[in-house]
mmCIF file of the C-alpha atoms, coordinates in Angstrom:
data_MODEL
# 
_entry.id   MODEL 
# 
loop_
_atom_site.group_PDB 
_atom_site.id 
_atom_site.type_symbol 
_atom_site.label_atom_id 
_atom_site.label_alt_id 
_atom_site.label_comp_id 
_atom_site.label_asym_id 
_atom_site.label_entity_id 
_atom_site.label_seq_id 
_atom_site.pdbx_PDB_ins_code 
_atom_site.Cartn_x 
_atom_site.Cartn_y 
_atom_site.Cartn_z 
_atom_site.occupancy 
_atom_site.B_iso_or_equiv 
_atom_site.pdbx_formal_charge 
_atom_site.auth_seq_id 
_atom_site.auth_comp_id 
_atom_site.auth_asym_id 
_atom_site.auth_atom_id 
_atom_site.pdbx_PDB_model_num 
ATOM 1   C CA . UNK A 1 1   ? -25.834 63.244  -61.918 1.00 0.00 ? 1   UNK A CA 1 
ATOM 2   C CA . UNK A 1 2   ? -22.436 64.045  -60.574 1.00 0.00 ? 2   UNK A CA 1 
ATOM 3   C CA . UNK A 1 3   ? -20.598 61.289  -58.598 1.00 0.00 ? 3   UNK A CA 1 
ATOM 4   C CA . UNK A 1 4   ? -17.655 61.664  -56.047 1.00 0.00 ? 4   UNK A CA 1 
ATOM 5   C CA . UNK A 1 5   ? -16.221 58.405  -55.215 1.00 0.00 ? 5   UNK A CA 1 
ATOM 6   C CA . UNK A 1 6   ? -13.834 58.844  -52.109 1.00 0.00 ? 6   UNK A CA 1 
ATOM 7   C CA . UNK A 1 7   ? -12.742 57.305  -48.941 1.00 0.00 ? 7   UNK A CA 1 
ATOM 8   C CA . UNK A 1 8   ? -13.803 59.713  -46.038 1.00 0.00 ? 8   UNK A CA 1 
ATOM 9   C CA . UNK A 1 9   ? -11.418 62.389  -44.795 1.00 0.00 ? 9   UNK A CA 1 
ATOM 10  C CA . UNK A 1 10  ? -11.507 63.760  -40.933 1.00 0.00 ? 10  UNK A CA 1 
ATOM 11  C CA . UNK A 1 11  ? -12.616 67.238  -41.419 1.00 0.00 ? 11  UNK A CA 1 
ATOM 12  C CA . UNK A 1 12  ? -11.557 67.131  -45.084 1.00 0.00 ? 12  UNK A CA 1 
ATOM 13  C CA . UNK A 1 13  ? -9.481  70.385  -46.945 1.00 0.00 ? 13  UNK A CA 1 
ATOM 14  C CA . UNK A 1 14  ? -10.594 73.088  -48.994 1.00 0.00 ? 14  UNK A CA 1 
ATOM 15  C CA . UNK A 1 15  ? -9.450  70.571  -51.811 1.00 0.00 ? 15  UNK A CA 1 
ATOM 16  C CA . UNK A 1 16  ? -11.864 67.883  -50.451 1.00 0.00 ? 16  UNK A CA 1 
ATOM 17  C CA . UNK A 1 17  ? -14.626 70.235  -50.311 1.00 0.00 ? 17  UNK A CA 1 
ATOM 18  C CA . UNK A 1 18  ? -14.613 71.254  -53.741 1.00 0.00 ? 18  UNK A CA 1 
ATOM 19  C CA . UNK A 1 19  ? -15.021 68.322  -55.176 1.00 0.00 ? 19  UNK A CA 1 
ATOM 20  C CA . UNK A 1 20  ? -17.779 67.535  -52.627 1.00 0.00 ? 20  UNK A CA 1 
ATOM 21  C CA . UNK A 1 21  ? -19.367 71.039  -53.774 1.00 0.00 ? 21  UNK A CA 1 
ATOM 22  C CA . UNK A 1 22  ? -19.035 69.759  -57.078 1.00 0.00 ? 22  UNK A CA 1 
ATOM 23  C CA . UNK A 1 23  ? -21.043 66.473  -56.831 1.00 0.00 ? 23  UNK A CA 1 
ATOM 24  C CA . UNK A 1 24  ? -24.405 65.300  -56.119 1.00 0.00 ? 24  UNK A CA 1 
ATOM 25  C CA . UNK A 1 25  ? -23.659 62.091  -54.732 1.00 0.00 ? 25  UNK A CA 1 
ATOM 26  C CA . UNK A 1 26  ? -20.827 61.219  -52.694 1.00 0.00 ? 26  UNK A CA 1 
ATOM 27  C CA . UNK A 1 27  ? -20.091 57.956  -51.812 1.00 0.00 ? 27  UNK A CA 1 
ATOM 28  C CA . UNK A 1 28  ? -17.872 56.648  -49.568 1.00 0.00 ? 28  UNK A CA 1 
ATOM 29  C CA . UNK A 1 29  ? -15.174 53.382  -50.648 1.00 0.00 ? 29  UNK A CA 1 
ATOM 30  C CA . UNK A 1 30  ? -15.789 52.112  -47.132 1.00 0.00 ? 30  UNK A CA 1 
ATOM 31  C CA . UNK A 1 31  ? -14.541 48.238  -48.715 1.00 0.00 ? 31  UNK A CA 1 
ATOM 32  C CA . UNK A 1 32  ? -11.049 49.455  -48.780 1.00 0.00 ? 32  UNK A CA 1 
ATOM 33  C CA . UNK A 1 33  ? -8.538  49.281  -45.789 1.00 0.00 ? 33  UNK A CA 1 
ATOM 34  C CA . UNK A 1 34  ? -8.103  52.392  -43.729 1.00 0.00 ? 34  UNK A CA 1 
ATOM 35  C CA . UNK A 1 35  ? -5.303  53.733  -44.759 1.00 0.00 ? 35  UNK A CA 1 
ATOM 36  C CA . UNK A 1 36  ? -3.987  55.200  -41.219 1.00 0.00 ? 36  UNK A CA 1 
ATOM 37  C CA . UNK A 1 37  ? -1.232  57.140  -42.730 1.00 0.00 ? 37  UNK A CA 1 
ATOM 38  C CA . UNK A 1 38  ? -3.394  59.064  -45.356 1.00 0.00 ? 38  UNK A CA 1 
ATOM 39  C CA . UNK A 1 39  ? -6.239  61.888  -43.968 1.00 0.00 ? 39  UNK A CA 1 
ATOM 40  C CA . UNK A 1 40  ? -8.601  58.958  -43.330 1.00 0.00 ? 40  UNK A CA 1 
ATOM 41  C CA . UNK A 1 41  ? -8.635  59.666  -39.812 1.00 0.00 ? 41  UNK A CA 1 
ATOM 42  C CA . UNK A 1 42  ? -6.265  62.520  -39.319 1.00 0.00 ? 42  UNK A CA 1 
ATOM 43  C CA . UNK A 1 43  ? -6.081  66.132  -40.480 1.00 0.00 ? 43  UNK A CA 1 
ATOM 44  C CA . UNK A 1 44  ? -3.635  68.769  -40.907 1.00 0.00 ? 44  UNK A CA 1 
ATOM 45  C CA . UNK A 1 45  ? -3.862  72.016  -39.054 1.00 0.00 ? 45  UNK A CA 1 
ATOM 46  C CA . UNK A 1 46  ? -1.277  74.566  -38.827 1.00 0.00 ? 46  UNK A CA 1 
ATOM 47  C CA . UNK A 1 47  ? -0.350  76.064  -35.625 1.00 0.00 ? 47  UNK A CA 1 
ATOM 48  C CA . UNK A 1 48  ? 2.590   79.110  -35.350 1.00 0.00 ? 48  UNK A CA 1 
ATOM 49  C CA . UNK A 1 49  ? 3.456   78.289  -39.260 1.00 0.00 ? 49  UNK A CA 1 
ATOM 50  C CA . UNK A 1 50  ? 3.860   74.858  -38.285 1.00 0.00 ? 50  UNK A CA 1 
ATOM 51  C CA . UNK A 1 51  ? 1.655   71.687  -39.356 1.00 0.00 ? 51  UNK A CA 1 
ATOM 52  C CA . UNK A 1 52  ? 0.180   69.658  -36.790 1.00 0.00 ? 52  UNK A CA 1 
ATOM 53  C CA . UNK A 1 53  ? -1.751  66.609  -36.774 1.00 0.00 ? 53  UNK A CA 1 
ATOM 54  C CA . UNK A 1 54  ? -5.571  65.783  -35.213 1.00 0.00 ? 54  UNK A CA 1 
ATOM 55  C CA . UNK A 1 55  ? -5.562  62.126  -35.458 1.00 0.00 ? 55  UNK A CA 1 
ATOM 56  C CA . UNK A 1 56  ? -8.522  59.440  -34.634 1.00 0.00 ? 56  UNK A CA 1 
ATOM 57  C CA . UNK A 1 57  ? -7.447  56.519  -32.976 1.00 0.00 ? 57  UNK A CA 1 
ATOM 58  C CA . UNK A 1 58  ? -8.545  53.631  -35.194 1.00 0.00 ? 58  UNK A CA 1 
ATOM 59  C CA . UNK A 1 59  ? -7.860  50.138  -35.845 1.00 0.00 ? 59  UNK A CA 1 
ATOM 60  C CA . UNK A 1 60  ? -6.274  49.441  -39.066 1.00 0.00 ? 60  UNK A CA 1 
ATOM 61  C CA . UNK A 1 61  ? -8.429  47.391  -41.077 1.00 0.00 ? 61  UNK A CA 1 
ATOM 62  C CA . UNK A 1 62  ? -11.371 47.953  -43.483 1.00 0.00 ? 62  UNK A CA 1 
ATOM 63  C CA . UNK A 1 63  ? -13.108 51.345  -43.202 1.00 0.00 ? 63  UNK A CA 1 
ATOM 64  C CA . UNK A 1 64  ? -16.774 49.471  -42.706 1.00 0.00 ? 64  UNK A CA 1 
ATOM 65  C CA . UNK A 1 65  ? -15.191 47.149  -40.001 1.00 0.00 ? 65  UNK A CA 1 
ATOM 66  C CA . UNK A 1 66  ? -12.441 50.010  -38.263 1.00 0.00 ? 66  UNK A CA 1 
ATOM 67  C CA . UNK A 1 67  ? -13.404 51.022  -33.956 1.00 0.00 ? 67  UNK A CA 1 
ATOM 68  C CA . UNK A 1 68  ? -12.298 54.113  -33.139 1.00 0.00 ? 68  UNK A CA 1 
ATOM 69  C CA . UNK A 1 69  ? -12.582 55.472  -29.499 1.00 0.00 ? 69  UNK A CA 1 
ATOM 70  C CA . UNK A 1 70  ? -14.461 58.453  -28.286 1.00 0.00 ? 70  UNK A CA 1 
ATOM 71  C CA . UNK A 1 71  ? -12.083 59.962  -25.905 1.00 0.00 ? 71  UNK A CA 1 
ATOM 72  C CA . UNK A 1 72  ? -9.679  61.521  -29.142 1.00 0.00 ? 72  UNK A CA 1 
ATOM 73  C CA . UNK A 1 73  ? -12.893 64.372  -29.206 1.00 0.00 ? 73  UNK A CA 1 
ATOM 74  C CA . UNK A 1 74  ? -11.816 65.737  -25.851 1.00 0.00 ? 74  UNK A CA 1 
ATOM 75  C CA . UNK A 1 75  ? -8.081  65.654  -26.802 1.00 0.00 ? 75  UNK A CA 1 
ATOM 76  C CA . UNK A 1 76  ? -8.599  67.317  -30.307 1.00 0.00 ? 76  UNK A CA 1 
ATOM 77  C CA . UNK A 1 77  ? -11.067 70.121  -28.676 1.00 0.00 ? 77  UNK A CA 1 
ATOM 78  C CA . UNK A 1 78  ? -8.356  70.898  -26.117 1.00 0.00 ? 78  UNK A CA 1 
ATOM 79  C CA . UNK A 1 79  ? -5.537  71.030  -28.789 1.00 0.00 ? 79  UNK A CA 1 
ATOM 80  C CA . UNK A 1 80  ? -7.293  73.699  -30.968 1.00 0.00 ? 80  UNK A CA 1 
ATOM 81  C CA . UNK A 1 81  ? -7.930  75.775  -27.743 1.00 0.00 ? 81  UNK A CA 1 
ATOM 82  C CA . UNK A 1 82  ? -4.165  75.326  -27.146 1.00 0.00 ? 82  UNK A CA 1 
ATOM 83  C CA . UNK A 1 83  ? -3.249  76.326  -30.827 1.00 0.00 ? 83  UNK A CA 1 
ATOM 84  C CA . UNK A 1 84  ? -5.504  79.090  -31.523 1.00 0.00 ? 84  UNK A CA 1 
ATOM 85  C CA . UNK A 1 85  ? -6.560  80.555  -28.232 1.00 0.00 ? 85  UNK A CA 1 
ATOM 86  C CA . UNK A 1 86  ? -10.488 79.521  -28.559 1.00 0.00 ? 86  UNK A CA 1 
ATOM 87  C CA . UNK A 1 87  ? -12.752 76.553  -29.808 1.00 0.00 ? 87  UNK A CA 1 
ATOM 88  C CA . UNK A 1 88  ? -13.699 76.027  -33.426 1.00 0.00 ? 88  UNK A CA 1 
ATOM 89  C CA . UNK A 1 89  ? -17.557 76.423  -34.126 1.00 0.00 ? 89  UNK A CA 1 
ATOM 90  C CA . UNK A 1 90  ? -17.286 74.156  -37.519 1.00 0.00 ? 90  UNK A CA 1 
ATOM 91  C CA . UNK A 1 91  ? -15.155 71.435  -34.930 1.00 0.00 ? 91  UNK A CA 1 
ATOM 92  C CA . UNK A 1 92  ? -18.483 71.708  -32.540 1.00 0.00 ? 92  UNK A CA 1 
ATOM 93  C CA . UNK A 1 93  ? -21.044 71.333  -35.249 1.00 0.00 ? 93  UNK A CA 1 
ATOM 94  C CA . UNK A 1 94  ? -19.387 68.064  -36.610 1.00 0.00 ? 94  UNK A CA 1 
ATOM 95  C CA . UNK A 1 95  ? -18.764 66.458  -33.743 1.00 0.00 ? 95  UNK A CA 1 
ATOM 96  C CA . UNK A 1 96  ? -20.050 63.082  -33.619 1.00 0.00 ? 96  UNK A CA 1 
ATOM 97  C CA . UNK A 1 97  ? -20.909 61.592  -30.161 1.00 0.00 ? 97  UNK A CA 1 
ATOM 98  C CA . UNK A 1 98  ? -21.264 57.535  -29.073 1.00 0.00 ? 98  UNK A CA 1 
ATOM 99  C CA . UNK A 1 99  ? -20.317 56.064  -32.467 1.00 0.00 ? 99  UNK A CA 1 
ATOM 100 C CA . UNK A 1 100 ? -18.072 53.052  -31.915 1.00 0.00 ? 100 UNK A CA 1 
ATOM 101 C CA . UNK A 1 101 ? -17.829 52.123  -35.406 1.00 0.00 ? 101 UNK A CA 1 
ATOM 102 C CA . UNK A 1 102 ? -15.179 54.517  -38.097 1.00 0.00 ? 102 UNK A CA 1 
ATOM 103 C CA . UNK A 1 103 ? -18.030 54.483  -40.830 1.00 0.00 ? 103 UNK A CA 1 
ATOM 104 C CA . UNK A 1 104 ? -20.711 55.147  -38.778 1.00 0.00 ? 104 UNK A CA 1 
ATOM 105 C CA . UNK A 1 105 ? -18.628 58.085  -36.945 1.00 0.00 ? 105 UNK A CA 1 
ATOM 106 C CA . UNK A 1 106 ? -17.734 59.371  -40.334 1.00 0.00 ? 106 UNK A CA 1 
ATOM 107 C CA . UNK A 1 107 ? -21.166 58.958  -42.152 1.00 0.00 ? 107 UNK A CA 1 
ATOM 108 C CA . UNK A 1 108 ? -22.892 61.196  -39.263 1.00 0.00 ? 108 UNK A CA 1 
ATOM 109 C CA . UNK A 1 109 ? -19.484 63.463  -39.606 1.00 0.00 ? 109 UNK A CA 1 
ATOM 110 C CA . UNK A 1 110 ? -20.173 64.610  -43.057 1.00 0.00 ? 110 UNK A CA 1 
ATOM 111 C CA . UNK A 1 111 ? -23.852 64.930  -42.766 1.00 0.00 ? 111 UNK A CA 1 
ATOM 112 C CA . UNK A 1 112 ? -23.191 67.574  -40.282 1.00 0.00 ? 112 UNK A CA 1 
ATOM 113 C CA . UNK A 1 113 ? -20.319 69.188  -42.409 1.00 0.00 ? 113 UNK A CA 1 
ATOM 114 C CA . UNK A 1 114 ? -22.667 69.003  -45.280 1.00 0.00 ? 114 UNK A CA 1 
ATOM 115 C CA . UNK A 1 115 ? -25.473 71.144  -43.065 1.00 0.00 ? 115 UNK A CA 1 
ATOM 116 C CA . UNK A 1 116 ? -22.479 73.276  -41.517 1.00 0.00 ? 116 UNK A CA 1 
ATOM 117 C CA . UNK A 1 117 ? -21.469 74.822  -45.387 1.00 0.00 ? 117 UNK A CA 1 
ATOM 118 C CA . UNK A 1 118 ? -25.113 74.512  -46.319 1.00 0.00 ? 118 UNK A CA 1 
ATOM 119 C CA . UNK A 1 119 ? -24.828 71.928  -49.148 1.00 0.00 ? 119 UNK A CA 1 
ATOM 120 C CA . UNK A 1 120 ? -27.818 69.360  -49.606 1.00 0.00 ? 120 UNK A CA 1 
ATOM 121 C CA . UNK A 1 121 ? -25.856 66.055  -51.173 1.00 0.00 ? 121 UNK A CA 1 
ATOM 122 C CA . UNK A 1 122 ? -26.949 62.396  -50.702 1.00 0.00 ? 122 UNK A CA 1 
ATOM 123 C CA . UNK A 1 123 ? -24.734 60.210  -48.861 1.00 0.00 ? 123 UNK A CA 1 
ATOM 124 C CA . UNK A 1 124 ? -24.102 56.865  -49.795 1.00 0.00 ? 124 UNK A CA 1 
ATOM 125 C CA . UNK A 1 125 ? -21.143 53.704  -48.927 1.00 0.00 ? 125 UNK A CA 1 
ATOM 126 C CA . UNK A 1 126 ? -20.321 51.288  -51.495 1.00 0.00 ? 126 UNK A CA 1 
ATOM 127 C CA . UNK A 1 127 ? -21.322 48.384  -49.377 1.00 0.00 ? 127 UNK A CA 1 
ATOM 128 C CA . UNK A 1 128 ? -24.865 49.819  -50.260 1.00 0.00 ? 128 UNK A CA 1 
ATOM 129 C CA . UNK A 1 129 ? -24.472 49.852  -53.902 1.00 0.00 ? 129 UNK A CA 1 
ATOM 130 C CA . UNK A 1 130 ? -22.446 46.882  -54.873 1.00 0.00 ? 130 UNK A CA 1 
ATOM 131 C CA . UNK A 1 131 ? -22.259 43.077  -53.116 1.00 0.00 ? 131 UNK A CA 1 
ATOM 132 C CA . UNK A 1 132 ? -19.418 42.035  -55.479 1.00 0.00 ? 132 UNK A CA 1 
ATOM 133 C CA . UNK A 1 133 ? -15.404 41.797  -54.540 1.00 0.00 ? 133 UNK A CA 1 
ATOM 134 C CA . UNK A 1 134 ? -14.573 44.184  -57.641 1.00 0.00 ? 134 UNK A CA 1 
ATOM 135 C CA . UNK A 1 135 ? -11.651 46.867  -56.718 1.00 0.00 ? 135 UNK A CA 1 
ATOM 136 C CA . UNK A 1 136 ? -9.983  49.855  -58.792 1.00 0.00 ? 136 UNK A CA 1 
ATOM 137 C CA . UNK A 1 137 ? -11.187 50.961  -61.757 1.00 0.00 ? 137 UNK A CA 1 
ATOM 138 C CA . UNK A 1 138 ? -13.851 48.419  -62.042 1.00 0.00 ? 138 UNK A CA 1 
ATOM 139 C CA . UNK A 1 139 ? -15.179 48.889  -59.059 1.00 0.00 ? 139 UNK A CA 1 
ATOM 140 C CA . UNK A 1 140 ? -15.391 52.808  -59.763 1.00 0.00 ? 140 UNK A CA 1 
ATOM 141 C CA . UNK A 1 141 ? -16.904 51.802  -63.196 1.00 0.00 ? 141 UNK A CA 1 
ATOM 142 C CA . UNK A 1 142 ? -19.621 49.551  -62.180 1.00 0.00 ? 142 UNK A CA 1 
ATOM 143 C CA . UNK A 1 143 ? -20.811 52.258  -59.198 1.00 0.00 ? 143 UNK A CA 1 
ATOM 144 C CA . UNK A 1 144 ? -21.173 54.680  -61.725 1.00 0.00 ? 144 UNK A CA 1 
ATOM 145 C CA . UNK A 1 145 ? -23.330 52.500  -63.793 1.00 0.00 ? 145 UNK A CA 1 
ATOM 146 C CA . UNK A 1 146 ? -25.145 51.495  -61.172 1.00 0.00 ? 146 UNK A CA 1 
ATOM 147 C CA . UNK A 1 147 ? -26.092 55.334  -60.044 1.00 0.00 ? 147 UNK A CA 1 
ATOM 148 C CA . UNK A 1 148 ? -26.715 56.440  -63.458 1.00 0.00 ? 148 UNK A CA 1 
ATOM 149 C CA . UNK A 1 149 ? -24.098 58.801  -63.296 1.00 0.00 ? 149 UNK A CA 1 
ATOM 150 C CA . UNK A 1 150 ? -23.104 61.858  -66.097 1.00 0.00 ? 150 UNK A CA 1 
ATOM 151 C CA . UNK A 1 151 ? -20.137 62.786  -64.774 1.00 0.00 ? 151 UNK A CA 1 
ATOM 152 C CA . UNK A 1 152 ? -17.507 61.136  -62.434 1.00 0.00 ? 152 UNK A CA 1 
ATOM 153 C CA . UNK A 1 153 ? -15.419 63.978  -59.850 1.00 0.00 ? 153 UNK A CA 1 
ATOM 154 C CA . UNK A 1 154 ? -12.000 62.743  -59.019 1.00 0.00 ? 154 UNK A CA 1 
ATOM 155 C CA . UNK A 1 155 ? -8.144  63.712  -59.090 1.00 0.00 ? 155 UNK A CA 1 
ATOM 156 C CA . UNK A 1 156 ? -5.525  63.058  -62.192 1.00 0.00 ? 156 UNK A CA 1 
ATOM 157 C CA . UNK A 1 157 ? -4.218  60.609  -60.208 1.00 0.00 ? 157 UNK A CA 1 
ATOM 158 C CA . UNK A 1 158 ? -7.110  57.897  -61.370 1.00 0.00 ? 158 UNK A CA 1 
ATOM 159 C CA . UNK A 1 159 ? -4.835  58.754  -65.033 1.00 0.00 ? 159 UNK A CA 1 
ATOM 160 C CA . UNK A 1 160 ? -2.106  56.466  -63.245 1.00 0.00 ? 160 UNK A CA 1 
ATOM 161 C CA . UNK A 1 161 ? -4.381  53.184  -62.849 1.00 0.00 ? 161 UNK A CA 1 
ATOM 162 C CA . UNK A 1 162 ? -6.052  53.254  -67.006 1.00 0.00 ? 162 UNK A CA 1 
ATOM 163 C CA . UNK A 1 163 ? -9.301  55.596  -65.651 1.00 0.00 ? 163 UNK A CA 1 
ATOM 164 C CA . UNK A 1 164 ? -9.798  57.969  -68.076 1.00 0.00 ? 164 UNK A CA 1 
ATOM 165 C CA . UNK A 1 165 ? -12.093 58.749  -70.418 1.00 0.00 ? 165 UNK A CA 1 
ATOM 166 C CA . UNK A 1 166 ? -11.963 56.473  -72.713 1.00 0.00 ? 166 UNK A CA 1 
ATOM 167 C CA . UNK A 1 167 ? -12.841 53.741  -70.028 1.00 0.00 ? 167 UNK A CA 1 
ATOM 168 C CA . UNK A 1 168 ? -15.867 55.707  -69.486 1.00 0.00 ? 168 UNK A CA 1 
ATOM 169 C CA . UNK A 1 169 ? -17.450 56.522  -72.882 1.00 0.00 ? 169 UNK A CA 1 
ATOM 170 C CA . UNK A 1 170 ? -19.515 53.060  -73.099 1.00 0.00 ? 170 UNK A CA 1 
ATOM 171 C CA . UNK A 1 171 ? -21.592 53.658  -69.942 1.00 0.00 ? 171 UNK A CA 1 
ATOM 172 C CA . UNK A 1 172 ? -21.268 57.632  -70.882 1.00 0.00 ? 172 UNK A CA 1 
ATOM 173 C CA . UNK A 1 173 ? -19.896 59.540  -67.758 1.00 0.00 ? 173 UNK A CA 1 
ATOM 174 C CA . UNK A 1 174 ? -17.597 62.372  -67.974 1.00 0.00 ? 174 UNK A CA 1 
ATOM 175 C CA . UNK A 1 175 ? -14.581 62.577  -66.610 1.00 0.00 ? 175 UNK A CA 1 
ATOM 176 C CA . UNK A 1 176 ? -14.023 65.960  -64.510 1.00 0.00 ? 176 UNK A CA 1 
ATOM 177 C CA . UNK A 1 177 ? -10.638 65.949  -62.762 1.00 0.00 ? 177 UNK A CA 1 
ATOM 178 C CA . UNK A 1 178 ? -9.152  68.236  -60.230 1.00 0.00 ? 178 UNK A CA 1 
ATOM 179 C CA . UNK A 1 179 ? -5.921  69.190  -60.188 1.00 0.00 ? 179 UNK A CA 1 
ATOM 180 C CA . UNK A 1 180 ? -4.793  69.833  -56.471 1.00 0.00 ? 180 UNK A CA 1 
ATOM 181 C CA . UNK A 1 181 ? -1.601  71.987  -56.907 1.00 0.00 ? 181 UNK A CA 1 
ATOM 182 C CA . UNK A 1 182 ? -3.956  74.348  -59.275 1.00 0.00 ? 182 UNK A CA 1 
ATOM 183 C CA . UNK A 1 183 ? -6.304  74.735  -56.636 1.00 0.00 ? 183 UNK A CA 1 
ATOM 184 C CA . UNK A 1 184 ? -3.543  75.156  -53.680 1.00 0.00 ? 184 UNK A CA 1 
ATOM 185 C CA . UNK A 1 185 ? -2.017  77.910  -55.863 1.00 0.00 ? 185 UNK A CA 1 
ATOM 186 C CA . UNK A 1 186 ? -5.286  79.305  -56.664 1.00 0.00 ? 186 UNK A CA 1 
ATOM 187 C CA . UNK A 1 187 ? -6.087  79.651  -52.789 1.00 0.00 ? 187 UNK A CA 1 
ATOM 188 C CA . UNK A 1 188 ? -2.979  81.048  -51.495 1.00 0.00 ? 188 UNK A CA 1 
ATOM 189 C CA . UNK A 1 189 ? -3.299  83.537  -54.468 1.00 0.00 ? 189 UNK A CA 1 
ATOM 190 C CA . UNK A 1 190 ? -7.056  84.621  -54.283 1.00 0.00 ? 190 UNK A CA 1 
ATOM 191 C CA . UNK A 1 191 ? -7.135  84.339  -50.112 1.00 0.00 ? 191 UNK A CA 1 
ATOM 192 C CA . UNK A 1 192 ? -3.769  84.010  -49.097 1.00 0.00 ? 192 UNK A CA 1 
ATOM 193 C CA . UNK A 1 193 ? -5.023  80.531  -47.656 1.00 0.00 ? 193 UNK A CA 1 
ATOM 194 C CA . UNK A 1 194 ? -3.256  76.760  -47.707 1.00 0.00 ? 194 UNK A CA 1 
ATOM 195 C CA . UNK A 1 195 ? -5.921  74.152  -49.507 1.00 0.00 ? 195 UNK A CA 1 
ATOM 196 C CA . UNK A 1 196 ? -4.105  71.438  -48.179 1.00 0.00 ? 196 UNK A CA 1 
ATOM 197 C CA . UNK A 1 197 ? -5.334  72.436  -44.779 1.00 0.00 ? 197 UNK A CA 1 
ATOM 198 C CA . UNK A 1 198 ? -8.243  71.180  -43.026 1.00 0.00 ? 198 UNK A CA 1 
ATOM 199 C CA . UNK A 1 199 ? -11.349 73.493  -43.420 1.00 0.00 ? 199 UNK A CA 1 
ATOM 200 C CA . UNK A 1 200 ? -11.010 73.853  -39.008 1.00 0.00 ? 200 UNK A CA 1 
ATOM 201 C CA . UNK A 1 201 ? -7.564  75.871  -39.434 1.00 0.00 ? 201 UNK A CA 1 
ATOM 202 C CA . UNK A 1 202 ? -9.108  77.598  -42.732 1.00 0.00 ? 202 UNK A CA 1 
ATOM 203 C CA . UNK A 1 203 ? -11.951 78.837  -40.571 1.00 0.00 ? 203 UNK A CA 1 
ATOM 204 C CA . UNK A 1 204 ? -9.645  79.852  -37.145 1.00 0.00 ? 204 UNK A CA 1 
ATOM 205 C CA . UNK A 1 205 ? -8.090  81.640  -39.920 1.00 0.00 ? 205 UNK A CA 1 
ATOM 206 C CA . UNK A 1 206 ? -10.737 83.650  -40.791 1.00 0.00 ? 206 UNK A CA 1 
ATOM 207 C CA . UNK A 1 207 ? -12.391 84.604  -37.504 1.00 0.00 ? 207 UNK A CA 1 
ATOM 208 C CA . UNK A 1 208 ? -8.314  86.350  -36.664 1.00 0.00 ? 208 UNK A CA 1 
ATOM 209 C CA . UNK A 1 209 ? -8.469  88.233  -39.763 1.00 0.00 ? 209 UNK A CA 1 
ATOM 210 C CA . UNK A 1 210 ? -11.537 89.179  -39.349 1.00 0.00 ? 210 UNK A CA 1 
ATOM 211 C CA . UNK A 1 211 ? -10.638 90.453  -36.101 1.00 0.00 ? 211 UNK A CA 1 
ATOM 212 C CA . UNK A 1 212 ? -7.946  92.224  -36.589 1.00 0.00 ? 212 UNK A CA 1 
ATOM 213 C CA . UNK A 1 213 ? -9.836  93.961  -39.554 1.00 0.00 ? 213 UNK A CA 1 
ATOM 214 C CA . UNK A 1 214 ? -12.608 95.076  -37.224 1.00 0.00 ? 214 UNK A CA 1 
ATOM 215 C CA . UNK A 1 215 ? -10.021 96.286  -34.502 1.00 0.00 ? 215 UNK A CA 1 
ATOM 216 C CA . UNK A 1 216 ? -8.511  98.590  -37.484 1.00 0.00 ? 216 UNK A CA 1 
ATOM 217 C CA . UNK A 1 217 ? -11.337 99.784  -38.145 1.00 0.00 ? 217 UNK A CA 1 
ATOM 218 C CA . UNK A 1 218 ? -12.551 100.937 -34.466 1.00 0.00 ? 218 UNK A CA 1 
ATOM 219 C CA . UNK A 1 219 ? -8.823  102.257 -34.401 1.00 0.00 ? 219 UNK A CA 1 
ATOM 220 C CA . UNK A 1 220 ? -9.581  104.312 -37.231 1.00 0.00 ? 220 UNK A CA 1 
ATOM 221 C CA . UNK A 1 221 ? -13.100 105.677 -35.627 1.00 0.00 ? 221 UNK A CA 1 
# 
């Protein structure tokens, strides 16, 4: 069984969704505090060759307590019109409507991302699996137990804070990192696409060169 143990990302990267295409279960840390600088409730889109920010309004405390407010969905659907000149059918399909609550918003979020890429993966939040006050590696250690897990999906940075394999081999998980600058190189190389981006600017992307393709070839007809 292949666990990814992550905070939740608004409309998470090409990055994010390997790992998630990678795992069986993913469960969200929603114990932690929001981290309002991070992609918690914000992602990156690039507009003209330029970043740009969608961020959620949220109130920074911890993810299973955090109140957002709806009216950011109206704002963020009007920006991408702005940017790229129509609406984003993956922004559409995970929109979330009447959720006051950040989890809940971001629980329903990821089911429909999930159903949007066609991926089947159970859902889970650590508030569901453990009742103790156990953080870091611990914490990571005794969900895996807990889920019976083979193989744990996370970044090298987990190397920086003692888990790594070693840590693991009593309750036998493997450790499977992913290194983000290998896959950002191996994107802009294979697709000439940013993995750091969110998966909305990766698909607005796509649908112009697509249609510029398809305009060369009724030019050529």
């Amino acid at each position: 069984m292949n666990v990814l143990i992550t905070q939740p990302r608004y409309f998470p990267s090409f990055e994010m969704l390997d790992r998630i295409a990678m795992a069986d279960i993913v469960v969200f840390l929603d114990n932690t505090m929001l981290d309002t600088r991070a992609f918690e409730n914000r992602t990156l889109i690039r507009c003209d060759e330029k970043p740009k920010w969608l961020t959620m309004p949220v109130s920074k405390r911890k993810i299973k307590d955090a109140v957002i407010k709806q009216e950011f969905v109206r704002e963020h659907r009007q920006l991408i019109k702005e940017y790229y000149g129509e609406y984003s059918q993956i922004f559409e399909h995970c929109l979330v409507i009447e959720k006051e609550k950040y989890i809940d918003y971001m629980e329903e979020h990821y089911k429909k991302l999930f159903e949007y890429i066609g991926q089947d993966k159970i859902l889970l939040k650590r508030s569901q699996i453990l009742y103790d006050d156990s953080t870091g590696k611990e914490e990571i250690k005794l969900l895996l137990k807990e889920l019976n897990a083979t193989k744990y999906i996370t970044g090298d940075n987990c190397l920086n804070y003692g888990l790594n394999q070693s840590f693991l081999d009593d309750i036998h998980v493997e450790l499977e990192l992913c290194n983000f600058e290998e896959r950002c190189n191996d994107m802009r190389m294979k697709y000439d696409l940013d993995a750091r981006y969110s998966i909305i600017d990766t698909e607005m992307m796509k649908q112009k060169e697509y249609r510029k393709l398809s305009n060369q070839v009724k030019g050529q007809e």
